[in-house]
BALO-759936 format. One record per atom (N, C-alpha, C, O): residue number from 1; residue in three letters; chain; atom name; x, y, z. Coordinates in Angstrom, 1 decimal. Layout:
N
marmi resi:NUM; resn:Ala; chain:A; name:CA; xx:X; yy:Y; zz:Z .
...
***
This chain:
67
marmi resi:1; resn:Unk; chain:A; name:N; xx:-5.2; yy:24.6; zz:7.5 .
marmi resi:1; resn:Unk; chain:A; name:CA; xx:-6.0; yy:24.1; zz:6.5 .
marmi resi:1; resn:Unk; chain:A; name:C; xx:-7.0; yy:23.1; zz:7.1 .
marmi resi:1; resn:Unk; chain:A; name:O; xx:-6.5; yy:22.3; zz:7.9 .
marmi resi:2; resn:Unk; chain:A; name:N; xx:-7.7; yy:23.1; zz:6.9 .
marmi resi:2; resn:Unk; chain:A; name:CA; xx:-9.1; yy:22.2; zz:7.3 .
marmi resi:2; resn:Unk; chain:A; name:C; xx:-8.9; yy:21.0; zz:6.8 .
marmi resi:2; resn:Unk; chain:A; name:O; xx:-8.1; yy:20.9; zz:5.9 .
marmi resi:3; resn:Unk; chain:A; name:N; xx:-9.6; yy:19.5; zz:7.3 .
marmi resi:3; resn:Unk; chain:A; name:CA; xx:-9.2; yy:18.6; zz:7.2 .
marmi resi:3; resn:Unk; chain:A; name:C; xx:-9.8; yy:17.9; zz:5.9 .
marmi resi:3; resn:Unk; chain:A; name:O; xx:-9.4; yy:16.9; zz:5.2 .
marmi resi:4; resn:Unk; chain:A; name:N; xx:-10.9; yy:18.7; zz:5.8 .
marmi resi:4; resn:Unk; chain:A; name:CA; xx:-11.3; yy:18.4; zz:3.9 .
marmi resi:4; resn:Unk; chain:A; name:C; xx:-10.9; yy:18.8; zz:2.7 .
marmi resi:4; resn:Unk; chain:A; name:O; xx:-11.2; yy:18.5; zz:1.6 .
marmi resi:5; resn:Unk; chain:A; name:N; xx:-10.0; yy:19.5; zz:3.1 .
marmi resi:5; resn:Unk; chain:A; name:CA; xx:-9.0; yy:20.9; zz:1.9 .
marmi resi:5; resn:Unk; chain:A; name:C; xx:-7.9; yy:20.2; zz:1.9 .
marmi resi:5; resn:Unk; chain:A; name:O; xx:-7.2; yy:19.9; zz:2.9 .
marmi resi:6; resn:Unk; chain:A; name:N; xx:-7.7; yy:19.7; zz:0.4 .
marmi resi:6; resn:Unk; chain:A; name:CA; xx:-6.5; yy:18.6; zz:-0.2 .
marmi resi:6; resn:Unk; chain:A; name:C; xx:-5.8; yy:20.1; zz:-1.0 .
marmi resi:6; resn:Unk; chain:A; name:O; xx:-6.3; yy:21.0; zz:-1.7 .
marmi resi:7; resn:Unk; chain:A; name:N; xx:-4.2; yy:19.8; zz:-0.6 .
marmi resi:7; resn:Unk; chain:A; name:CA; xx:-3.4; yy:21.1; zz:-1.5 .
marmi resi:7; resn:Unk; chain:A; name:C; xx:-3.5; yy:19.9; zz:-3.4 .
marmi resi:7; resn:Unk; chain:A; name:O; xx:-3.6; yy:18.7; zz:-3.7 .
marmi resi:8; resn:Unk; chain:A; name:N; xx:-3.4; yy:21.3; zz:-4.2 .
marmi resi:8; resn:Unk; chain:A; name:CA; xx:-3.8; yy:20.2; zz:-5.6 .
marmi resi:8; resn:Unk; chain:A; name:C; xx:-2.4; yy:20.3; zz:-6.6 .
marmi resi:8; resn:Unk; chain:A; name:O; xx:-2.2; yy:19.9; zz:-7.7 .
marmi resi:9; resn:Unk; chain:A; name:N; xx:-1.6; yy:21.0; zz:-5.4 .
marmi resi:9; resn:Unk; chain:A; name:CA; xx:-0.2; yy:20.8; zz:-6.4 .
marmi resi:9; resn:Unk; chain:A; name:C; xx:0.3; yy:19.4; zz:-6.4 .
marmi resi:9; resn:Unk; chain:A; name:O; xx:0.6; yy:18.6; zz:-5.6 .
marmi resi:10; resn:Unk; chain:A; name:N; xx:0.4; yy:19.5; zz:-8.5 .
marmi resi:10; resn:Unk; chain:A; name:CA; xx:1.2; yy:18.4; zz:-8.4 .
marmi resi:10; resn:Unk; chain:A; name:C; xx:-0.3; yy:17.5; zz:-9.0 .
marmi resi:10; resn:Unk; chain:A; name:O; xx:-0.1; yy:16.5; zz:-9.7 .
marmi resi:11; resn:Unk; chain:A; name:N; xx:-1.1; yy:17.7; zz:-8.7 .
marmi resi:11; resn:Unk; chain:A; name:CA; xx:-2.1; yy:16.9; zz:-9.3 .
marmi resi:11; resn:Unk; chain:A; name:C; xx:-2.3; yy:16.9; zz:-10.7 .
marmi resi:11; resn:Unk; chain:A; name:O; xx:-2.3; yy:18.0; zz:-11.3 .
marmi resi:12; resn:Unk; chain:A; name:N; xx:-2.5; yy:15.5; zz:-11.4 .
marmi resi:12; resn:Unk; chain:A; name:CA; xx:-2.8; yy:15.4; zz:-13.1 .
marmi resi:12; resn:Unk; chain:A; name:C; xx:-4.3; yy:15.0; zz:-13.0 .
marmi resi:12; resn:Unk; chain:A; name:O; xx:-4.9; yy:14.1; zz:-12.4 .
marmi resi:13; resn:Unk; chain:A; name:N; xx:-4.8; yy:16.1; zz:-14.1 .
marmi resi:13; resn:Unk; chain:A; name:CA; xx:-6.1; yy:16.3; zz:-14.6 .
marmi resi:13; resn:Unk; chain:A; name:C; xx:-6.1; yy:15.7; zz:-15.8 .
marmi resi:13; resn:Unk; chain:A; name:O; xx:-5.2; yy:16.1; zz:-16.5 .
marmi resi:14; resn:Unk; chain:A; name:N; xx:-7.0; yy:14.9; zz:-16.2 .
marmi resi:14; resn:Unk; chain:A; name:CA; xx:-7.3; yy:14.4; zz:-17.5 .
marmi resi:14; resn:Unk; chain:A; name:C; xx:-8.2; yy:14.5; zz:-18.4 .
marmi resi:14; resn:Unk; chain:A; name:O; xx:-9.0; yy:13.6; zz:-18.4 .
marmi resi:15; resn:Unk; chain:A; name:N; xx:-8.3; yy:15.1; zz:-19.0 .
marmi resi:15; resn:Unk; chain:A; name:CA; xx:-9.9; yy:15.2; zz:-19.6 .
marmi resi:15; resn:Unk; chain:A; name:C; xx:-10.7; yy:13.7; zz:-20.0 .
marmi resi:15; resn:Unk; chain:A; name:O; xx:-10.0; yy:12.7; zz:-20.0 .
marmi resi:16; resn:Unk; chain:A; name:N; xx:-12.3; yy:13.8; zz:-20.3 .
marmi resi:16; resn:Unk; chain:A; name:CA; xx:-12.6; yy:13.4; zz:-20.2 .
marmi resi:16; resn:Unk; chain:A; name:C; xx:-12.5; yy:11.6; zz:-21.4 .
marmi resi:16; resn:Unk; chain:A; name:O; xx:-12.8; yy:10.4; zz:-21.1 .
marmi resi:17; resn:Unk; chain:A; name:N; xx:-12.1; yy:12.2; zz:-22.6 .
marmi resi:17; resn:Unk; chain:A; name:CA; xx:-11.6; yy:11.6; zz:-23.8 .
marmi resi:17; resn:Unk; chain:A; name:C; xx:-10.6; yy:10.9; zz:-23.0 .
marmi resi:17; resn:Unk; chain:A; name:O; xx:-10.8; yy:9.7; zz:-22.8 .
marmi resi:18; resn:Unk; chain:A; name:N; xx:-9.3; yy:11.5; zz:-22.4 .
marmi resi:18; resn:Unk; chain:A; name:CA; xx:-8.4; yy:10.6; zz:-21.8 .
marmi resi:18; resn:Unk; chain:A; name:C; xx:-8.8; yy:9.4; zz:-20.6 .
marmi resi:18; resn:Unk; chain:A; name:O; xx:-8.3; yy:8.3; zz:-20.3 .
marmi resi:19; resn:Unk; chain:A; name:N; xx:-9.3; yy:9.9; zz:-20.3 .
marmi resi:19; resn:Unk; chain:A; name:CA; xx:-10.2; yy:8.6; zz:-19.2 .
marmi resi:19; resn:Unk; chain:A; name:C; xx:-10.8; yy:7.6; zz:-19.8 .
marmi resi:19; resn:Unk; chain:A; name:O; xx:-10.8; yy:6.4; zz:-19.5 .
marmi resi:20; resn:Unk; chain:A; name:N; xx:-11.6; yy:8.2; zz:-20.8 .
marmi resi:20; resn:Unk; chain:A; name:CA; xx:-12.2; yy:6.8; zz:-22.0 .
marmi resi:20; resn:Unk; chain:A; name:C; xx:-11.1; yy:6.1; zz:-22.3 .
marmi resi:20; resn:Unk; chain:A; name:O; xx:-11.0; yy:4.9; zz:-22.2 .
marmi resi:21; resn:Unk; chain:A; name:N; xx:-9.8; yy:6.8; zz:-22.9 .
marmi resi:21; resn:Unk; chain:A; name:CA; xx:-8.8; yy:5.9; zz:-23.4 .
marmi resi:21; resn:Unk; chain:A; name:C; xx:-8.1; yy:5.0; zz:-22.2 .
marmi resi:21; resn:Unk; chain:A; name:O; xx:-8.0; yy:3.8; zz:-22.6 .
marmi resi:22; resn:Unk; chain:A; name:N; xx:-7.8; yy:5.1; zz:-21.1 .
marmi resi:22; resn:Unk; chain:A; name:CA; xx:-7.1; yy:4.9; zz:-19.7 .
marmi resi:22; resn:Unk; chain:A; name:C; xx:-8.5; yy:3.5; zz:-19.7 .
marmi resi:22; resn:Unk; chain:A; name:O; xx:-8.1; yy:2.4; zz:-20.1 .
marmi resi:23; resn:Unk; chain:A; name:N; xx:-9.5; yy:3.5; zz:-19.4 .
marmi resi:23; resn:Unk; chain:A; name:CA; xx:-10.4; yy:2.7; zz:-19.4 .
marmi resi:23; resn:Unk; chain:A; name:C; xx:-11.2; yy:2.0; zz:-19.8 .
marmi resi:23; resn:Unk; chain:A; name:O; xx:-12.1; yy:1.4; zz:-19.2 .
marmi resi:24; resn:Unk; chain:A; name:N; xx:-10.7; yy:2.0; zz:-21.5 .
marmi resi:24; resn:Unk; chain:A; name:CA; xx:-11.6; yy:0.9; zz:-22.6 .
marmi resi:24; resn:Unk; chain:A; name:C; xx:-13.2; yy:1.4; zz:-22.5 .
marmi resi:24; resn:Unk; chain:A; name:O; xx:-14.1; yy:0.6; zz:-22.7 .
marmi resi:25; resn:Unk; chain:A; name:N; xx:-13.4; yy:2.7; zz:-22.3 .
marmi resi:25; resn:Unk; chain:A; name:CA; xx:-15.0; yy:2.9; zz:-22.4 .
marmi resi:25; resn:Unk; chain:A; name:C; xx:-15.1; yy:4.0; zz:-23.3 .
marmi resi:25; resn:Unk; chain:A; name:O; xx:-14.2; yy:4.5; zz:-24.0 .
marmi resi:26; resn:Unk; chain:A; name:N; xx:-16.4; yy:4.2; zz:-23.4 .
marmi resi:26; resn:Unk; chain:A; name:CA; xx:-17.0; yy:5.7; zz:-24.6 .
marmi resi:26; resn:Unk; chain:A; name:C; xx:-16.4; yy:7.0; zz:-23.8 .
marmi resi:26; resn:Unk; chain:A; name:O; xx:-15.8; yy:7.0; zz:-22.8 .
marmi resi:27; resn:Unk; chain:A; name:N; xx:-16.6; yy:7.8; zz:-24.4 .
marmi resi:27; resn:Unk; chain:A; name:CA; xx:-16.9; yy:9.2; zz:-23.4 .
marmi resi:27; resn:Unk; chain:A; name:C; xx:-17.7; yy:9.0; zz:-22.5 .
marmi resi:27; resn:Unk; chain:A; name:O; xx:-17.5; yy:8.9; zz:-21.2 .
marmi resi:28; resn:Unk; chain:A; name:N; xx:-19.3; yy:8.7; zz:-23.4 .
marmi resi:28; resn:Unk; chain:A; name:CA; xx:-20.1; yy:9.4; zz:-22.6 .
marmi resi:28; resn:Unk; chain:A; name:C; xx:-20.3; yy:8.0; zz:-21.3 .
marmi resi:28; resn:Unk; chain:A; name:O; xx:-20.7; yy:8.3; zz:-20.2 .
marmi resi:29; resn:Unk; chain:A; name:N; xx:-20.0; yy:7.1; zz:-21.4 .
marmi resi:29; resn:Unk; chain:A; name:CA; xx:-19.9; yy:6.1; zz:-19.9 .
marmi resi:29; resn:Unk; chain:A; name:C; xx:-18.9; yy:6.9; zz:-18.8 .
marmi resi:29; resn:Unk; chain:A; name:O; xx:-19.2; yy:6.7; zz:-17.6 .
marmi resi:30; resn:Unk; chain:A; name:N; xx:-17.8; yy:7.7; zz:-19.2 .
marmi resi:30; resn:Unk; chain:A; name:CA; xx:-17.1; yy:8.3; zz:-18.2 .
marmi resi:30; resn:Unk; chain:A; name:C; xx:-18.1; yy:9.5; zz:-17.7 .
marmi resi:30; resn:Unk; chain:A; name:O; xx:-18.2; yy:9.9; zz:-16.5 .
marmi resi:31; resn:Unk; chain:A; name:N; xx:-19.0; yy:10.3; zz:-19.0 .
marmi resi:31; resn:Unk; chain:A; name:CA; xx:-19.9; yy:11.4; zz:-18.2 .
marmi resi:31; resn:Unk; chain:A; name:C; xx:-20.5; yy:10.8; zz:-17.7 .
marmi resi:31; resn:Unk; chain:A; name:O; xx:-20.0; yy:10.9; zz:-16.6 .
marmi resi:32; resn:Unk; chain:A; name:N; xx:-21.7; yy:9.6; zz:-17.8 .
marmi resi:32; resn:Unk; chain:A; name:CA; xx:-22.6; yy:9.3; zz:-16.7 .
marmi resi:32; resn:Unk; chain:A; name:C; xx:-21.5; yy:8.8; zz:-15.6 .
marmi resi:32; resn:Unk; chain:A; name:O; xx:-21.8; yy:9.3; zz:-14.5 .
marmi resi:33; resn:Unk; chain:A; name:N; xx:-20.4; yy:8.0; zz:-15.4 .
marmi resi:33; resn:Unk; chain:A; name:CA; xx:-20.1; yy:8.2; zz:-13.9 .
marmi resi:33; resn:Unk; chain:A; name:C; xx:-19.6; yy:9.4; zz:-13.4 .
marmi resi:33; resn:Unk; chain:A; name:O; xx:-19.2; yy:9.5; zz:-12.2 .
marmi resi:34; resn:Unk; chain:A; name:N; xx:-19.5; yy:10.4; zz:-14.1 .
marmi resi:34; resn:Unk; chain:A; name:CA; xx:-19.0; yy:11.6; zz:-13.4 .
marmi resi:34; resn:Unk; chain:A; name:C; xx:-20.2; yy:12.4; zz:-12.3 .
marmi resi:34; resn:Unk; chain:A; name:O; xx:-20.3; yy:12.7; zz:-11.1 .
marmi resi:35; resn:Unk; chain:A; name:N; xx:-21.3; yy:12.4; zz:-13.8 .
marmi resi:35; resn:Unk; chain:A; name:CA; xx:-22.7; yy:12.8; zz:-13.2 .
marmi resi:35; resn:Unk; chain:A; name:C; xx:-23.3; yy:12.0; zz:-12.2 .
marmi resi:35; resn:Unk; chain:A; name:O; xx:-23.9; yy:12.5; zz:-11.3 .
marmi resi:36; resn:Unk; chain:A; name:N; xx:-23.1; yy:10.7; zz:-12.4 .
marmi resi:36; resn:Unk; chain:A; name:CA; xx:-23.7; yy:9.3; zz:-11.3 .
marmi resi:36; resn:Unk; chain:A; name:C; xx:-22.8; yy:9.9; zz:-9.9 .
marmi resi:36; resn:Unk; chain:A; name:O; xx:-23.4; yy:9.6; zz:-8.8 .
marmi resi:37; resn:Unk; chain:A; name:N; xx:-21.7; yy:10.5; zz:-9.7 .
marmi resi:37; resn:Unk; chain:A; name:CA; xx:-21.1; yy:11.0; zz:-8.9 .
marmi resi:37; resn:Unk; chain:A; name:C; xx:-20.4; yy:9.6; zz:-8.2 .
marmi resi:37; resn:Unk; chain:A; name:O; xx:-20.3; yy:9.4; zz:-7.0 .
marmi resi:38; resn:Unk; chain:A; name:N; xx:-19.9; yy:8.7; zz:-9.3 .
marmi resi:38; resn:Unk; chain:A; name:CA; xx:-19.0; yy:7.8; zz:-9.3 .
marmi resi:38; resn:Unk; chain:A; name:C; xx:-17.6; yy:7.7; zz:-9.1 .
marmi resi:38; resn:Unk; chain:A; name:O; xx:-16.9; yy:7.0; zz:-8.4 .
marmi resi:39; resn:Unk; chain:A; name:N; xx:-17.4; yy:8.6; zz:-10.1 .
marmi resi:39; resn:Unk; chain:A; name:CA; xx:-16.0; yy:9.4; zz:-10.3 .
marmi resi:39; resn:Unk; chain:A; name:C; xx:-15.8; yy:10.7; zz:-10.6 .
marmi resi:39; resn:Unk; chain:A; name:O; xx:-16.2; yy:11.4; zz:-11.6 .
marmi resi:40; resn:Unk; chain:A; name:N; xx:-14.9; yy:11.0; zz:-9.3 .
marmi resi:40; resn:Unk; chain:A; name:CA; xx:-14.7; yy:12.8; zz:-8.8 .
marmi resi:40; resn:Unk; chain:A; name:C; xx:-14.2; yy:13.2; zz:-10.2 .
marmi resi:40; resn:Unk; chain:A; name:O; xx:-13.5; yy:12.6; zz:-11.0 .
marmi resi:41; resn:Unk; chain:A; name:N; xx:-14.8; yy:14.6; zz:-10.3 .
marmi resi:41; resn:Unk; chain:A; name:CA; xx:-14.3; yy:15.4; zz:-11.5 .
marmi resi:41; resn:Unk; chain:A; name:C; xx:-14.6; yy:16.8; zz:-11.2 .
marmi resi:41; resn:Unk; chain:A; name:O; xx:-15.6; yy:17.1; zz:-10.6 .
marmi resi:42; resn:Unk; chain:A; name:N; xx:-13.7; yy:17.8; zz:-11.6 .
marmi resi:42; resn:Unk; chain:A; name:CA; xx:-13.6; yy:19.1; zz:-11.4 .
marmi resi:42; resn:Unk; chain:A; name:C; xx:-14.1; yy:19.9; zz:-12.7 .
marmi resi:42; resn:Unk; chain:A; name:O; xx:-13.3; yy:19.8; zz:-13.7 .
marmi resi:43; resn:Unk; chain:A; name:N; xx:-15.3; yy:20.8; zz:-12.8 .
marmi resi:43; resn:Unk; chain:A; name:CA; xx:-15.8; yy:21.4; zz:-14.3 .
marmi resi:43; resn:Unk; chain:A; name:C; xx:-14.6; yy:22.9; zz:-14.1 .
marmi resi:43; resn:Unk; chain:A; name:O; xx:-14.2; yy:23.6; zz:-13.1 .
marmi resi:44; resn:Unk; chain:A; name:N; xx:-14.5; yy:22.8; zz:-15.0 .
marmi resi:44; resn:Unk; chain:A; name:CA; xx:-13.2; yy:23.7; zz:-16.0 .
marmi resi:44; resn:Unk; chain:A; name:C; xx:-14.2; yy:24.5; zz:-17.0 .
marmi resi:44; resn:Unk; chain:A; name:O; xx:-14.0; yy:24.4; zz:-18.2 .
marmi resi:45; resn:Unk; chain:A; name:N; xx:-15.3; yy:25.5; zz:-16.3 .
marmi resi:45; resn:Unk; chain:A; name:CA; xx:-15.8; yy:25.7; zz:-17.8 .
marmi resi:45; resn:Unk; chain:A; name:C; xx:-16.9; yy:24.9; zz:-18.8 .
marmi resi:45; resn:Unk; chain:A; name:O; xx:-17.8; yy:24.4; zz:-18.1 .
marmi resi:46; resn:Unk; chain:A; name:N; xx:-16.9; yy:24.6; zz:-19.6 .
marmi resi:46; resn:Unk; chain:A; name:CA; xx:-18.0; yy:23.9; zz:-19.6 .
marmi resi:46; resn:Unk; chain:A; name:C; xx:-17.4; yy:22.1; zz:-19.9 .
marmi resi:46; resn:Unk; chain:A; name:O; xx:-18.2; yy:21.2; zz:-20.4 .
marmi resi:47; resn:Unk; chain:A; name:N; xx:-16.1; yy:21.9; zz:-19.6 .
marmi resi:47; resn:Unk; chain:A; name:CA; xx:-15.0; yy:20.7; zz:-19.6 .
marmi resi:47; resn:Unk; chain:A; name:C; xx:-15.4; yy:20.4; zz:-18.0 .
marmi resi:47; resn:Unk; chain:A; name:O; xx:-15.6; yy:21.2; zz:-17.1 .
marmi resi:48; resn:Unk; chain:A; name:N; xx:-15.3; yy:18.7; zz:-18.3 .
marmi resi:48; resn:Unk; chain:A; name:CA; xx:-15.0; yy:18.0; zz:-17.0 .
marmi resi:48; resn:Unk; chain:A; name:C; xx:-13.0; yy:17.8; zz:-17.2 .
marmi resi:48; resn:Unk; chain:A; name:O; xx:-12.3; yy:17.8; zz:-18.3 .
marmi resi:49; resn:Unk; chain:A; name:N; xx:-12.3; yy:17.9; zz:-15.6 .
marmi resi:49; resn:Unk; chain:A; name:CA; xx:-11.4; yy:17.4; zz:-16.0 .
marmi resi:49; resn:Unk; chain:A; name:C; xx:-11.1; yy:16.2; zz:-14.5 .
marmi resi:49; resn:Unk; chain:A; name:O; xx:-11.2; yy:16.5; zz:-13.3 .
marmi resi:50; resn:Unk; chain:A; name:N; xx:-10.6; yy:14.7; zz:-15.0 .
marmi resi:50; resn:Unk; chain:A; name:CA; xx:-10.7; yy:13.8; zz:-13.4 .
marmi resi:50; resn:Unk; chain:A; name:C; xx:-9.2; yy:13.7; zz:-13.0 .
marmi resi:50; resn:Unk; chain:A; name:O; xx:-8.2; yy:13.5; zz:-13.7 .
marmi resi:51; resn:Unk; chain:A; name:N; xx:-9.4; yy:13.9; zz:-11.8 .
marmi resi:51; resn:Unk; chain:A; name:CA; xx:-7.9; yy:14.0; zz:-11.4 .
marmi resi:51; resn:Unk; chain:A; name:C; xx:-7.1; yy:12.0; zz:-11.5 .
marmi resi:51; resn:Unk; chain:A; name:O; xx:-7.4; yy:11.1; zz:-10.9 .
marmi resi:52; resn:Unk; chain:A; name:N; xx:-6.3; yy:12.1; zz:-12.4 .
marmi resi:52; resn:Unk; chain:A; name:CA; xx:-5.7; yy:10.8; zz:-12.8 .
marmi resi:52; resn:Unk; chain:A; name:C; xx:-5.7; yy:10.2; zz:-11.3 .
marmi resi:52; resn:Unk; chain:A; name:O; xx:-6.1; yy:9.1; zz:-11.7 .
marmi resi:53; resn:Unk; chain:A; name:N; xx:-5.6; yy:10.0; zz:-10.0 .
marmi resi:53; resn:Unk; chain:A; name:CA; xx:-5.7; yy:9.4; zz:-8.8 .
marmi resi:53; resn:Unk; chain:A; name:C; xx:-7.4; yy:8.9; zz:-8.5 .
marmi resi:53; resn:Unk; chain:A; name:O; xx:-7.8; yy:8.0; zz:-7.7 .
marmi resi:54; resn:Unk; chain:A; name:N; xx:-8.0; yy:9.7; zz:-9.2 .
marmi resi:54; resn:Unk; chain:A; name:CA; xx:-9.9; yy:9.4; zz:-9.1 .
marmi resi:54; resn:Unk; chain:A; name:C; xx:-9.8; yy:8.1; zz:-10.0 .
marmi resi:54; resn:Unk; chain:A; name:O; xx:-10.3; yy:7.1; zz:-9.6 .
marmi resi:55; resn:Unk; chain:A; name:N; xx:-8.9; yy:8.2; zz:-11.3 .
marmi resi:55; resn:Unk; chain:A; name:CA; xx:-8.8; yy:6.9; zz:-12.0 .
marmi resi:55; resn:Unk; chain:A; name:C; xx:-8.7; yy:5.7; zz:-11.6 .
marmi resi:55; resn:Unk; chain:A; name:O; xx:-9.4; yy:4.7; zz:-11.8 .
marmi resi:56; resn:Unk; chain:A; name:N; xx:-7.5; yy:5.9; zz:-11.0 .
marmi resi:56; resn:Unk; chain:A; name:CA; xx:-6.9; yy:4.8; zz:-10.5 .
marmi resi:56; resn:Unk; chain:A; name:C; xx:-7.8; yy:4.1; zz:-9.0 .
marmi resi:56; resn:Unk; chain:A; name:O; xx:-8.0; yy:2.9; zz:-9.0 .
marmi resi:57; resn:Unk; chain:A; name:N; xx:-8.3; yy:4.9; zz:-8.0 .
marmi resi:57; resn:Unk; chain:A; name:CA; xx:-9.1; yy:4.4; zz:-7.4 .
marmi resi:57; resn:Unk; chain:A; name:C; xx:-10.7; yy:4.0; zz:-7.6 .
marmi resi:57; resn:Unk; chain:A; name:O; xx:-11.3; yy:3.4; zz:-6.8 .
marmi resi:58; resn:Unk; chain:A; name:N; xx:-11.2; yy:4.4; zz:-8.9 .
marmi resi:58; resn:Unk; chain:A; name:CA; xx:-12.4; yy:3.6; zz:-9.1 .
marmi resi:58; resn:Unk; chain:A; name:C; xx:-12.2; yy:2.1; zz:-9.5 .
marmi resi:58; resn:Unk; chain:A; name:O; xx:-12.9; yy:1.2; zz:-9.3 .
marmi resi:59; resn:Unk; chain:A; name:N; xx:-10.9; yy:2.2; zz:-10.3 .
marmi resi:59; resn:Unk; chain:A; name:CA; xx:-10.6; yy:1.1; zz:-10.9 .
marmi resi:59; resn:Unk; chain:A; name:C; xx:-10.3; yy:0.1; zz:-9.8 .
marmi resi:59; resn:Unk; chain:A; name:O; xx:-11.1; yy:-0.8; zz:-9.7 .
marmi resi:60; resn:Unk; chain:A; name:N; xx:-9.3; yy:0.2; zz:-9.1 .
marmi resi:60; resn:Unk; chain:A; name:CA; xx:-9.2; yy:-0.2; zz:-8.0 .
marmi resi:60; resn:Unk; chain:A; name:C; xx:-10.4; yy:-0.6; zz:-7.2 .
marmi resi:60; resn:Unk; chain:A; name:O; xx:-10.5; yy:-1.8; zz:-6.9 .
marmi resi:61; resn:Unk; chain:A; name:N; xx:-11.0; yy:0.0; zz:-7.1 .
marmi resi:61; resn:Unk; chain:A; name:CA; xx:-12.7; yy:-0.7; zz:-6.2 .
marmi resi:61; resn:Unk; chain:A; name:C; xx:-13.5; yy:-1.3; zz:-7.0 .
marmi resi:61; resn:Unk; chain:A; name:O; xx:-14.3; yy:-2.1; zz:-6.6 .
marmi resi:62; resn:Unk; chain:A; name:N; xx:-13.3; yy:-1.0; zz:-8.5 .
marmi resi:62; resn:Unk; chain:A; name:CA; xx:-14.5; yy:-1.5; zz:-9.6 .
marmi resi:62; resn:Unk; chain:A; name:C; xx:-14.3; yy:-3.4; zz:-9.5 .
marmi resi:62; resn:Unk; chain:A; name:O; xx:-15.2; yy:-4.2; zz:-9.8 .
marmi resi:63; resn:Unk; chain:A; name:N; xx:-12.7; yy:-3.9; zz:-9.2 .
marmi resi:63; resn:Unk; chain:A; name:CA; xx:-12.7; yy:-5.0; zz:-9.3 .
marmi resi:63; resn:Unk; chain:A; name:C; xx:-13.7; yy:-6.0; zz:-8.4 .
marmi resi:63; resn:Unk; chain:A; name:O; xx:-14.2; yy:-5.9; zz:-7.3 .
marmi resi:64; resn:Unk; chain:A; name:N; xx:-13.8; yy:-7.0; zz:-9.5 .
marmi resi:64; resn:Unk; chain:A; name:CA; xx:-14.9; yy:-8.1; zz:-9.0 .
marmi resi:64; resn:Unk; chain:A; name:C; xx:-14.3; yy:-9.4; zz:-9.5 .
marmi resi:64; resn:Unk; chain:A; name:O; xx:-14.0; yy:-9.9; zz:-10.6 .
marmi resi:65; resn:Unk; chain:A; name:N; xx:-14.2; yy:-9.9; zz:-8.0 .
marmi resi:65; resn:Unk; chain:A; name:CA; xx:-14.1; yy:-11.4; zz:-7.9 .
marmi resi:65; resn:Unk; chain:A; name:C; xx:-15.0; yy:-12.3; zz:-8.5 .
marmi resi:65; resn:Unk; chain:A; name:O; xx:-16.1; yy:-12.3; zz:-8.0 .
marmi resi:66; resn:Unk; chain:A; name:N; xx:-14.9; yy:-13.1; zz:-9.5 .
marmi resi:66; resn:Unk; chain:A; name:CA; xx:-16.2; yy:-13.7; zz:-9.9 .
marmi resi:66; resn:Unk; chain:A; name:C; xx:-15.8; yy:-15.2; zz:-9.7 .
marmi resi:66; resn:Unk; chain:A; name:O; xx:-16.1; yy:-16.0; zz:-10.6 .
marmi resi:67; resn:Unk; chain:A; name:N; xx:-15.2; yy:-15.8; zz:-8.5 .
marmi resi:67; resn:Unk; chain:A; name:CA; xx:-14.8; yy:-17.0; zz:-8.6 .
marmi resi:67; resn:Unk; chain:A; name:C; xx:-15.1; yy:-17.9; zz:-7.7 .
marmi resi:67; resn:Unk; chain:A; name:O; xx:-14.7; yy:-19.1; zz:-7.8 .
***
């Protein structure tokens, strides 16, 4: 397996509705970071779906010290 090829068993996909809920935002603020290519997402058709670990690490980096 090549060192860019992640196996995806076991991985949770969320749609895109569920990431608005997970994050206090609209939908469409989760499409523009998908499209902004902020946050990784896999098209399913004409559905985005973000792998729940994409969640947790934007969130994770989005924090800001304001002190």
């Amino acid at each position: 397996m090549a060192a860019e090829e992640k196996p995806i068993v076991g991985v949770k996909f969320l749609t895109v509705a569920e990431v608005a809920l997970v994050m206090r935002v609209s939908k469409m603020t989760v499409y523009r970071l998908v499209h902004g290519g902020e946050l990784t997402a896999v098209r399913v058709g004409k559905s985005f779906r973000v792998p729940e670990k994409a969640v947790h690490e934007y969130l994770r980096n989005a924090y800001f010290d304001a002190g």
